[in-house]
mmCIF file as gemmi writes it, N, C-alpha and C atoms, coordinates in Angstrom:
data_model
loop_
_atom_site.group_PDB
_atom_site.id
_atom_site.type_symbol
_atom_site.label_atom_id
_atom_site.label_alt_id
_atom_site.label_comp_id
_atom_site.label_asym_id
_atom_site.label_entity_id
_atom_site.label_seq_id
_atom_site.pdbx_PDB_ins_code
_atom_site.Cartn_x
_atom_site.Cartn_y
_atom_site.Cartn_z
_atom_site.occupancy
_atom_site.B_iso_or_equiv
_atom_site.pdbx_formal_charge
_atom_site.auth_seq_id
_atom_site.auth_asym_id
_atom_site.pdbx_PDB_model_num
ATOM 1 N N . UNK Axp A 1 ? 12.166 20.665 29.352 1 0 ? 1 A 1
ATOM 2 C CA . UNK Axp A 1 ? 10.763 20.821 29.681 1 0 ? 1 A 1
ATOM 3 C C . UNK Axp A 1 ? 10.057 19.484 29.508 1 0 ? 1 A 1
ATOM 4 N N . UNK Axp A 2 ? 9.258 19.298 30.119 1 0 ? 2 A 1
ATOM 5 C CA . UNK Axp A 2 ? 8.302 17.999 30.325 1 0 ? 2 A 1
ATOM 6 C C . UNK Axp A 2 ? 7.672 17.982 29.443 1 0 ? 2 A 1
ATOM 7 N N . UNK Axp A 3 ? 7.309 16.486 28.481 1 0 ? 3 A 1
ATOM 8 C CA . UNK Axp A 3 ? 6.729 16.964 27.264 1 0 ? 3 A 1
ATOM 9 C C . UNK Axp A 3 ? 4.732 16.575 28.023 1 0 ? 3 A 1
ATOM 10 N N . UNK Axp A 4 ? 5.076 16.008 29.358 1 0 ? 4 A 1
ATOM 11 C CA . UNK Axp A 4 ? 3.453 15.583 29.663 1 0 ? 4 A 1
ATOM 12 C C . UNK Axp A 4 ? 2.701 16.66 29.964 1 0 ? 4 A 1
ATOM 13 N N . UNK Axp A 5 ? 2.666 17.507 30.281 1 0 ? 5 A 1
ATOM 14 C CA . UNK Axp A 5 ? 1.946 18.759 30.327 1 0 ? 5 A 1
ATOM 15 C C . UNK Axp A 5 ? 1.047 18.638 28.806 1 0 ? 5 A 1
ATOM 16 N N . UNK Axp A 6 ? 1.425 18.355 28.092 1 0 ? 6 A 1
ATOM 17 C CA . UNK Axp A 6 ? 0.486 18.446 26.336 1 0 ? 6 A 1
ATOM 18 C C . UNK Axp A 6 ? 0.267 17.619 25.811 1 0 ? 6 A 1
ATOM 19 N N . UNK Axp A 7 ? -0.14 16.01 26.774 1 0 ? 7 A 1
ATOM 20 C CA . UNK Axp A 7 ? -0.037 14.451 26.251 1 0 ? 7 A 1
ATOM 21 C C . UNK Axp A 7 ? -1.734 14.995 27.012 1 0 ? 7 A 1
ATOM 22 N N . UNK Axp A 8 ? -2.633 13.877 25.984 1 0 ? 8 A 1
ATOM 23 C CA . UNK Axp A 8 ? -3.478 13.396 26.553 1 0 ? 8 A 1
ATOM 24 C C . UNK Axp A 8 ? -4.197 12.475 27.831 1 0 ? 8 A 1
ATOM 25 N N . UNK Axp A 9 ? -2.908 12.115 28.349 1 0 ? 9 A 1
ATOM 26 C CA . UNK Axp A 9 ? -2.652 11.312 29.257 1 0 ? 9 A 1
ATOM 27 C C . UNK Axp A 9 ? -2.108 11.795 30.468 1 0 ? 9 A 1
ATOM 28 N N . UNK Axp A 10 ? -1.978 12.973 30.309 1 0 ? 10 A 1
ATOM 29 C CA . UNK Axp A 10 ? -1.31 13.905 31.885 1 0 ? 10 A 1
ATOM 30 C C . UNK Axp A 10 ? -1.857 13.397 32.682 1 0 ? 10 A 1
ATOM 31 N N . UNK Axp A 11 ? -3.52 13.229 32.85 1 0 ? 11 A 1
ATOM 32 C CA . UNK Axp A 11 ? -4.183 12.811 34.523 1 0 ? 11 A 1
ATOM 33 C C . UNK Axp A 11 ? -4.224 11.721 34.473 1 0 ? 11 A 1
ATOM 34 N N . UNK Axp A 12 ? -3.971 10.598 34.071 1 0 ? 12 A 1
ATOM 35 C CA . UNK Axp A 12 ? -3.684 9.4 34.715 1 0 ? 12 A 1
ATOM 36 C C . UNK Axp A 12 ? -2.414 8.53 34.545 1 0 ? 12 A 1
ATOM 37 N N . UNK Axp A 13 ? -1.592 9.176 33.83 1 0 ? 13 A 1
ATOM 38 C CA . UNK Axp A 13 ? -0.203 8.566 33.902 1 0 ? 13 A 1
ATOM 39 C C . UNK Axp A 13 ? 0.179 8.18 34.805 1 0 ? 13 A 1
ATOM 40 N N . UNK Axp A 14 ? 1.03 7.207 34.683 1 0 ? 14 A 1
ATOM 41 C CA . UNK Axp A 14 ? 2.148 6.718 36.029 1 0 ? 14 A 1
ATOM 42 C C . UNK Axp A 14 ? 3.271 6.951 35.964 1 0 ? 14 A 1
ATOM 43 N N . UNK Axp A 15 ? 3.572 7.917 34.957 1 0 ? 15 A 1
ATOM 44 C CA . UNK Axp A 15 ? 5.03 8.199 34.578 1 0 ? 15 A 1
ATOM 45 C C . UNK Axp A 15 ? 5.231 9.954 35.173 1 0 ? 15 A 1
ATOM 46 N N . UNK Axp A 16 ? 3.9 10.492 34.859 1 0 ? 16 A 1
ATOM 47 C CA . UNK Axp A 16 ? 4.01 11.554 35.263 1 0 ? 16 A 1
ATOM 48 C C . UNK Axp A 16 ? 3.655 12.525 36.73 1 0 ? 16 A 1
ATOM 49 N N . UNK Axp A 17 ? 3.18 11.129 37.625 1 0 ? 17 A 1
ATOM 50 C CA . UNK Axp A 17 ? 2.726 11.042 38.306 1 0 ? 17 A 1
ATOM 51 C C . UNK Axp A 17 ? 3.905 10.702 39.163 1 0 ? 17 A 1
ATOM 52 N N . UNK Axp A 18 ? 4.839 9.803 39.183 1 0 ? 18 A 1
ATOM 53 C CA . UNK Axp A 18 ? 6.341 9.917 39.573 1 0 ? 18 A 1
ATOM 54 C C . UNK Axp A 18 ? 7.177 11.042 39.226 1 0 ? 18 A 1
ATOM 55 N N . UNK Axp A 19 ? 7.165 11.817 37.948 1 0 ? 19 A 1
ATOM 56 C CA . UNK Axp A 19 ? 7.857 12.876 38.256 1 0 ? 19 A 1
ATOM 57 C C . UNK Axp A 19 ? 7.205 13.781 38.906 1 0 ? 19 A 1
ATOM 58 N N . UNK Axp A 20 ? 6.491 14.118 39.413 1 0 ? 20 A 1
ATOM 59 C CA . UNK Axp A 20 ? 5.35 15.029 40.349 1 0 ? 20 A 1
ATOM 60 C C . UNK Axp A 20 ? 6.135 14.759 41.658 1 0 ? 20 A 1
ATOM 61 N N . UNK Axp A 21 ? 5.621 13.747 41.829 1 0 ? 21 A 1
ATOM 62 C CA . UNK Axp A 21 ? 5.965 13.437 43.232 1 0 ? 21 A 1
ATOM 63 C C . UNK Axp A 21 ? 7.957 13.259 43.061 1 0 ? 21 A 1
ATOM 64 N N . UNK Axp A 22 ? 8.463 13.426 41.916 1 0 ? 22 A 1
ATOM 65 C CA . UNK Axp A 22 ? 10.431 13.672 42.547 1 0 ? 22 A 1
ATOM 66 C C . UNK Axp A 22 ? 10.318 15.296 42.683 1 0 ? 22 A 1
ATOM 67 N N . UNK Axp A 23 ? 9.273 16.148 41.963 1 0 ? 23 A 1
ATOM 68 C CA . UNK Axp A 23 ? 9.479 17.309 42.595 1 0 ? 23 A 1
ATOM 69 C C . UNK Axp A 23 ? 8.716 17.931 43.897 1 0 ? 23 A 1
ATOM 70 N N . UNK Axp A 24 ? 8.247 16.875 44.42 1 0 ? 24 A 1
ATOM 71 C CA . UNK Axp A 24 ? 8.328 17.282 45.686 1 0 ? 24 A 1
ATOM 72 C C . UNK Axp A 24 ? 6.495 17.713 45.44 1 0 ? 24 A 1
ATOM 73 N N . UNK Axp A 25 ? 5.61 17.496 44.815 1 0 ? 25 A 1
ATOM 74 C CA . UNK Axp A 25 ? 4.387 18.075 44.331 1 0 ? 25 A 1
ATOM 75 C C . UNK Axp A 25 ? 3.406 17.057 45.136 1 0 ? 25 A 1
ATOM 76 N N . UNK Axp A 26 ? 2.026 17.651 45.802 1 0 ? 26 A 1
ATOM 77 C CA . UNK Axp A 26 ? 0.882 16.238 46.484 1 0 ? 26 A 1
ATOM 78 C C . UNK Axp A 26 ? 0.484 15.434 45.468 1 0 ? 26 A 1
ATOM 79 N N . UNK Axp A 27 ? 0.235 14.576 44.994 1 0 ? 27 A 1
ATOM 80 C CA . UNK Axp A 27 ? -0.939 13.856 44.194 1 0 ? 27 A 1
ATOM 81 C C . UNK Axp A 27 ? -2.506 14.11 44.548 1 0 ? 27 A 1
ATOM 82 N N . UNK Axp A 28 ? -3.36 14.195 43.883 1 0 ? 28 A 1
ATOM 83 C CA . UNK Axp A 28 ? -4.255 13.983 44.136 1 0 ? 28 A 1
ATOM 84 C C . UNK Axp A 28 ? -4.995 12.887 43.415 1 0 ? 28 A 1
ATOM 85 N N . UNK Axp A 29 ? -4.694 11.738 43.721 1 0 ? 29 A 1
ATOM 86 C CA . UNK Axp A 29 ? -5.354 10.627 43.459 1 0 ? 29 A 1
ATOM 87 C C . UNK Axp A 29 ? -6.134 10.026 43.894 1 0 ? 29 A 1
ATOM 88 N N . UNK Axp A 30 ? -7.734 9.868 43.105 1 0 ? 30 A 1
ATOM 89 C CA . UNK Axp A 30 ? -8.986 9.001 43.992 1 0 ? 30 A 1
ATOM 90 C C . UNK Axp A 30 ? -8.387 7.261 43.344 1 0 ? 30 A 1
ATOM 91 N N . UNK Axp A 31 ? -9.205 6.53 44.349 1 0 ? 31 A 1
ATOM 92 C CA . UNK Axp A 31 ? -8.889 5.352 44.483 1 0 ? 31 A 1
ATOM 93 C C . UNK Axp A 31 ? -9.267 4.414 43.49 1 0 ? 31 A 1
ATOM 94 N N . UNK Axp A 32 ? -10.414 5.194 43.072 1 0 ? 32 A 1
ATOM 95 C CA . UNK Axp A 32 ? -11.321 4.656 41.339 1 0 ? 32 A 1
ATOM 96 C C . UNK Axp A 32 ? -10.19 4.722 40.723 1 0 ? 32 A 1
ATOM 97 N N . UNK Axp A 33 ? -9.345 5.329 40.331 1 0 ? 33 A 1
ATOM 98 C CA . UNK Axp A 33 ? -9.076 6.585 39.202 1 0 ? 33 A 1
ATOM 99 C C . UNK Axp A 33 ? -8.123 5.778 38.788 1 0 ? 33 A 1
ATOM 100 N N . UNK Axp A 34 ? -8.558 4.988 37.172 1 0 ? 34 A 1
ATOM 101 C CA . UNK Axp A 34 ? -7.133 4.295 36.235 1 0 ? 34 A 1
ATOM 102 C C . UNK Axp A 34 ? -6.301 5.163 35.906 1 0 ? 34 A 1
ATOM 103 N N . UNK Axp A 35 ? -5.402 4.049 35.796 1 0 ? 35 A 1
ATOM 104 C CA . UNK Axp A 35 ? -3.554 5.084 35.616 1 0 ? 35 A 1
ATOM 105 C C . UNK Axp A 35 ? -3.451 4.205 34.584 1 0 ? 35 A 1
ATOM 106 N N . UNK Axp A 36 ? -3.012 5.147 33.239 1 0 ? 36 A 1
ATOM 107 C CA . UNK Axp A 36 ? -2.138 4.488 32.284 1 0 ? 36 A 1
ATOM 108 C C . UNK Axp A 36 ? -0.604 4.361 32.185 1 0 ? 36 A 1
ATOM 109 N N . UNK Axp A 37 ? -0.158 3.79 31.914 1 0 ? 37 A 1
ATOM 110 C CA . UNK Axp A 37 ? 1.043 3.357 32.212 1 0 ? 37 A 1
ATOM 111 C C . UNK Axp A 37 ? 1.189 3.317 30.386 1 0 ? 37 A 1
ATOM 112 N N . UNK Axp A 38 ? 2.861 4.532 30.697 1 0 ? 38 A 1
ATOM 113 C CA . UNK Axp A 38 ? 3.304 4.984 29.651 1 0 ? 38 A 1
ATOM 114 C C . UNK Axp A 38 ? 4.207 3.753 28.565 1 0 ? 38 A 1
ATOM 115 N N . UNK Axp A 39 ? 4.438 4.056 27.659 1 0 ? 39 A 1
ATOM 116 C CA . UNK Axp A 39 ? 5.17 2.912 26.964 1 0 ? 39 A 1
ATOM 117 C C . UNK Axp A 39 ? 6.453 3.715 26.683 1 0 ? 39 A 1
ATOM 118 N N . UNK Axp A 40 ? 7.93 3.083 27.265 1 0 ? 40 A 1
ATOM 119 C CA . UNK Axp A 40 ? 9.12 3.463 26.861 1 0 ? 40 A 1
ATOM 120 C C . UNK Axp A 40 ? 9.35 5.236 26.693 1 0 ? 40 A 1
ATOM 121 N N . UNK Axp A 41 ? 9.144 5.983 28.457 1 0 ? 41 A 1
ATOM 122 C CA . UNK Axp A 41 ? 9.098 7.065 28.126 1 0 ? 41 A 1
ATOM 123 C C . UNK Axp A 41 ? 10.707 7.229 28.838 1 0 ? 41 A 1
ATOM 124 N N . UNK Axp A 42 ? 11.222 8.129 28.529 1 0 ? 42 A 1
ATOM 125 C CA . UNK Axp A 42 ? 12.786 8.856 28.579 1 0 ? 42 A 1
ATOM 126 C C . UNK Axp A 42 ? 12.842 9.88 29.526 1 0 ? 42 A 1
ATOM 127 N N . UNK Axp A 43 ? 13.218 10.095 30.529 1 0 ? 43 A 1
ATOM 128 C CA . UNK Axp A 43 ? 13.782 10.618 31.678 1 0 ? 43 A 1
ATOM 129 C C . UNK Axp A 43 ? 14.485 11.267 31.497 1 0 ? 43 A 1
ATOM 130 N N . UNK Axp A 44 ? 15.131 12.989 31.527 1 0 ? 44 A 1
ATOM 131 C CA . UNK Axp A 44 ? 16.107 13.162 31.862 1 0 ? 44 A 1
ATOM 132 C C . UNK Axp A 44 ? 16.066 13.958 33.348 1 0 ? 44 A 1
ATOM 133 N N . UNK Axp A 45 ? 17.315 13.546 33.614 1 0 ? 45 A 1
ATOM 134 C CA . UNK Axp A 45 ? 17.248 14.458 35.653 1 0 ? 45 A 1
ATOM 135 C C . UNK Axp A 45 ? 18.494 15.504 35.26 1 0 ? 45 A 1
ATOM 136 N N . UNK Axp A 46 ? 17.974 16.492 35.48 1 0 ? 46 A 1
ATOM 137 C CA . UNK Axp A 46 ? 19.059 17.714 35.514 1 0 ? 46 A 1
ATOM 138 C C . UNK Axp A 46 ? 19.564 18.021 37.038 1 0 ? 46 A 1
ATOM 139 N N . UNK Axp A 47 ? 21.028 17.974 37.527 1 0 ? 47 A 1
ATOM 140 C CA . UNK Axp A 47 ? 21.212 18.23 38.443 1 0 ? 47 A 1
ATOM 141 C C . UNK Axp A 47 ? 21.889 19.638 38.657 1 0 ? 47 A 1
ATOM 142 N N . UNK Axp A 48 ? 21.298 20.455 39.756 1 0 ? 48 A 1
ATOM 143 C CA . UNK Axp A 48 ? 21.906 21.939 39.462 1 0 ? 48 A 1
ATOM 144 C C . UNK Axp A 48 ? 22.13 22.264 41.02 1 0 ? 48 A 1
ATOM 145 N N . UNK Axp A 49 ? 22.934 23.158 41.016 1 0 ? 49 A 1
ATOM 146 C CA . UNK Axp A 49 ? 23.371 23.976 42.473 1 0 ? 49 A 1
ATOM 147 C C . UNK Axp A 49 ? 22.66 25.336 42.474 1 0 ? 49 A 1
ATOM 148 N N . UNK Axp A 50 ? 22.253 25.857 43.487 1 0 ? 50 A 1
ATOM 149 C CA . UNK Axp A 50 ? 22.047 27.202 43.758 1 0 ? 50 A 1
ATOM 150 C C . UNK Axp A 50 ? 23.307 27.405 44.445 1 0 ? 50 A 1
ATOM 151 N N . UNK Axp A 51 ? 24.042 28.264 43.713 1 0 ? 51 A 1
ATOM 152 C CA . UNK Axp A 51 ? 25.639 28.683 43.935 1 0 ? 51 A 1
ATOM 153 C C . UNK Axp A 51 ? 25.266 30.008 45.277 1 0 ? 51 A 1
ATOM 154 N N . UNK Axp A 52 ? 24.576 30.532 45.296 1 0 ? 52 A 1
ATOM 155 C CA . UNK Axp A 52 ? 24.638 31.522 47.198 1 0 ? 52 A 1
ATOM 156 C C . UNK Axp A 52 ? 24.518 30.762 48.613 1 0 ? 52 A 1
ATOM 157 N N . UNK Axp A 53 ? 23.121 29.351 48.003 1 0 ? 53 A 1
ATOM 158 C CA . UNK Axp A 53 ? 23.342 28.342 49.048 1 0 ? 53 A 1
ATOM 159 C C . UNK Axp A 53 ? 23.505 27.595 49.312 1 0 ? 53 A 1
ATOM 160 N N . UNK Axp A 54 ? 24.289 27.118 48.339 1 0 ? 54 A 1
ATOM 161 C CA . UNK Axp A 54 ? 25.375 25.56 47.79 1 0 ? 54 A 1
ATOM 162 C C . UNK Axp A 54 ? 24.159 24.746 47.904 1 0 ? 54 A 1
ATOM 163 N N . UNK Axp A 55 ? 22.853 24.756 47.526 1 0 ? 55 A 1
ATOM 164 C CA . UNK Axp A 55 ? 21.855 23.512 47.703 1 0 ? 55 A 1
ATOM 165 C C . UNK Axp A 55 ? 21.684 22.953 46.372 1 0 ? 55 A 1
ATOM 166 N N . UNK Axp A 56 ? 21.774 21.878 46.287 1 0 ? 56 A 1
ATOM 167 C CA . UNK Axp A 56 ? 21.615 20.802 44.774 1 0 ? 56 A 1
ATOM 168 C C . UNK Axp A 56 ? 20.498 20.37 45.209 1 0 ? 56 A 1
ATOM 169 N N . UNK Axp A 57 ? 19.888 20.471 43.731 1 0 ? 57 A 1
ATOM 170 C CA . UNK Axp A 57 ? 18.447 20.468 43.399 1 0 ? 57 A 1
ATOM 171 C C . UNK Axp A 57 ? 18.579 19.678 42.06 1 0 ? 57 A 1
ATOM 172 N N . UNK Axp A 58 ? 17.41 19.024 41.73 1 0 ? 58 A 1
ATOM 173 C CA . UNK Axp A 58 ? 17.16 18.068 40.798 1 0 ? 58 A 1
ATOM 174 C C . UNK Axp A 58 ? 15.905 18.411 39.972 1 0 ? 58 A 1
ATOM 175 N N . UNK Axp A 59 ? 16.022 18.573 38.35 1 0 ? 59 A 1
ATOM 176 C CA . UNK Axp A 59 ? 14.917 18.481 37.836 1 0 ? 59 A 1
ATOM 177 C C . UNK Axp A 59 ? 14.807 17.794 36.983 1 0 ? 59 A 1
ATOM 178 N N . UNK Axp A 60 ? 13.386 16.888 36.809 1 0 ? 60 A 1
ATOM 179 C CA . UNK Axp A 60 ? 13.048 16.073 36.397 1 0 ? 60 A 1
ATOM 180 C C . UNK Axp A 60 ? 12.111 15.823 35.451 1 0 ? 60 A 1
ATOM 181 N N . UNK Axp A 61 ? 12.373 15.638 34.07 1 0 ? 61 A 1
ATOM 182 C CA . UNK Axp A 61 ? 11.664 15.9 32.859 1 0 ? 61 A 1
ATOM 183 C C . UNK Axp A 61 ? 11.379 14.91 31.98 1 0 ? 61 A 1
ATOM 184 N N . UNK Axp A 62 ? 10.284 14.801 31.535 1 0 ? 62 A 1
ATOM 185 C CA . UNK Axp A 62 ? 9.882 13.207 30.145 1 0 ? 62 A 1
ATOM 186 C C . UNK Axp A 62 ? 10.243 14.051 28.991 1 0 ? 62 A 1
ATOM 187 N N . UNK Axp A 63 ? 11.379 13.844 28.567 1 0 ? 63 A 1
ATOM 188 C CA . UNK Axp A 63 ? 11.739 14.281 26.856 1 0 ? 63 A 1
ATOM 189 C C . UNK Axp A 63 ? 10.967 13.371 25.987 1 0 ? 63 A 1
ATOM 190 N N . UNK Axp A 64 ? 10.998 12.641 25.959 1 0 ? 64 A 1
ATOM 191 C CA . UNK Axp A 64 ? 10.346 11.568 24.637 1 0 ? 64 A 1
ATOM 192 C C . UNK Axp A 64 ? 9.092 10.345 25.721 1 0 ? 64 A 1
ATOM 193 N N . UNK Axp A 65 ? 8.093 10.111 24.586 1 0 ? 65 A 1
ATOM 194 C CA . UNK Axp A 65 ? 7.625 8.933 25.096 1 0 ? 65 A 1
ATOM 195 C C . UNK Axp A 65 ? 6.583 8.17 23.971 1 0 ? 65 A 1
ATOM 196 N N . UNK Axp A 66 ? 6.949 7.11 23.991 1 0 ? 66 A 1
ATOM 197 C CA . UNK Axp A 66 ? 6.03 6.311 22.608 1 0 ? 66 A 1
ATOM 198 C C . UNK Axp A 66 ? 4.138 6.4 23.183 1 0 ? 66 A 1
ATOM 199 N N . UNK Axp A 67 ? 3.936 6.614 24.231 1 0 ? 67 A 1
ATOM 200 C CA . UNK Axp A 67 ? 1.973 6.611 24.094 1 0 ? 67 A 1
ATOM 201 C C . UNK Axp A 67 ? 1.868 8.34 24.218 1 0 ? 67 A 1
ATOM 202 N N . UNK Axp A 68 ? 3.397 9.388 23.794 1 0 ? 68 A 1
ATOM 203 C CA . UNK Axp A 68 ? 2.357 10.657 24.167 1 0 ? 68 A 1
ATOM 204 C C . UNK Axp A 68 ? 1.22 10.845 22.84 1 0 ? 68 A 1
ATOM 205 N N . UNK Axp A 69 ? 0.517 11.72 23.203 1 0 ? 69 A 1
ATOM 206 C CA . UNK Axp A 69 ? -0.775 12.21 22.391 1 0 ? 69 A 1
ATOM 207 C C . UNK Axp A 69 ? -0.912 13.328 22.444 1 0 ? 69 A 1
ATOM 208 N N . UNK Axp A 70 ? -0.768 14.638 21.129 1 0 ? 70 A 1
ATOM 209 C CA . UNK Axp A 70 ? -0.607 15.688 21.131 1 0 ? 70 A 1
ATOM 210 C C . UNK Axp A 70 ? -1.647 16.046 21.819 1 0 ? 70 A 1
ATOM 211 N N . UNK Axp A 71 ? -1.986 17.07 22.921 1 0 ? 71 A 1
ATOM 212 C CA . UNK Axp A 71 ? -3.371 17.935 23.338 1 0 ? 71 A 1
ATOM 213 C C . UNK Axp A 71 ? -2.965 18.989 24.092 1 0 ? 71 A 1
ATOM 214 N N . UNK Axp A 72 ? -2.174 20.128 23.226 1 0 ? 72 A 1
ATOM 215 C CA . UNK Axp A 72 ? -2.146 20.78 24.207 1 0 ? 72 A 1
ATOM 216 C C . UNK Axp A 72 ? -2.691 21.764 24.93 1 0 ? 72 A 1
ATOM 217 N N . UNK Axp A 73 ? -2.015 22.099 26.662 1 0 ? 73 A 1
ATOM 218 C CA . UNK Axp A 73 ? -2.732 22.528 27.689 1 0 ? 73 A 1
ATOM 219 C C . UNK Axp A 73 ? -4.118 21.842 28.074 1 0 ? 73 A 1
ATOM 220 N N . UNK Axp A 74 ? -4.237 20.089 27.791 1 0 ? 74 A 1
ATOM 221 C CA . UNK Axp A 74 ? -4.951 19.608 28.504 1 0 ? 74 A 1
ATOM 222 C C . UNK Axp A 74 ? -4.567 19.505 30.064 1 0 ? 74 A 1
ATOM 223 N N . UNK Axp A 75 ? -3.13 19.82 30.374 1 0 ? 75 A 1
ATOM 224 C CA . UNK Axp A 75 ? -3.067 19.771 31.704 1 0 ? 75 A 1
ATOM 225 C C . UNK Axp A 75 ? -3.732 20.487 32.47 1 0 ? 75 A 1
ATOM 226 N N . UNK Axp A 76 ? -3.972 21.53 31.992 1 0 ? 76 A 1
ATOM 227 C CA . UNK Axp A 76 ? -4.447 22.983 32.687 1 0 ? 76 A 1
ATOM 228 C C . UNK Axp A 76 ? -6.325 22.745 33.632 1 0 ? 76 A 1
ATOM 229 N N . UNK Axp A 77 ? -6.798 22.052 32.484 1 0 ? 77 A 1
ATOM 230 C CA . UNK Axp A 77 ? -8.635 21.394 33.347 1 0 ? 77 A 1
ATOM 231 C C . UNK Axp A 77 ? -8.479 20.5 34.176 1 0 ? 77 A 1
């Protein structure tokens, strides 16, 4: 599970803002709008099959990261 969903930093990351967009998700980014840029965050990519329609699928998660900031379900506003 993604730990940015409960970082203070969900809406303007650039870390989480790339895994958004590997799952395939729009951005909605205004052009004002600063992006913080995470310090030494950890990736893992899970690769999995749907075994009925042989399709490999990828998921993509921040396990660890040195600027998160506990808040959670700030993602949710």
């Amino acid at each position: 599970m993604c730990i940015c969903i409960n970082c203070f930093y969900v809406h303007s990351c650039s870390t989480y803002r790339y895994i958004k967009k590997q799952h395939g998700e729009k951005l909605n980014i205004h052009h004002n709008e600063k992006t913080f840029k995470a310090t030494n965050p950890i990736i893992h990519v899970n690769v999995n099959m749907d075994s009925p329609h042989q399709t490999i699928y990828m998921d993509w998660d921040v396990v660890e990261c040195l600027s998160f900031l506990d808040k959670p379900g700030y993602w949710i506003q």
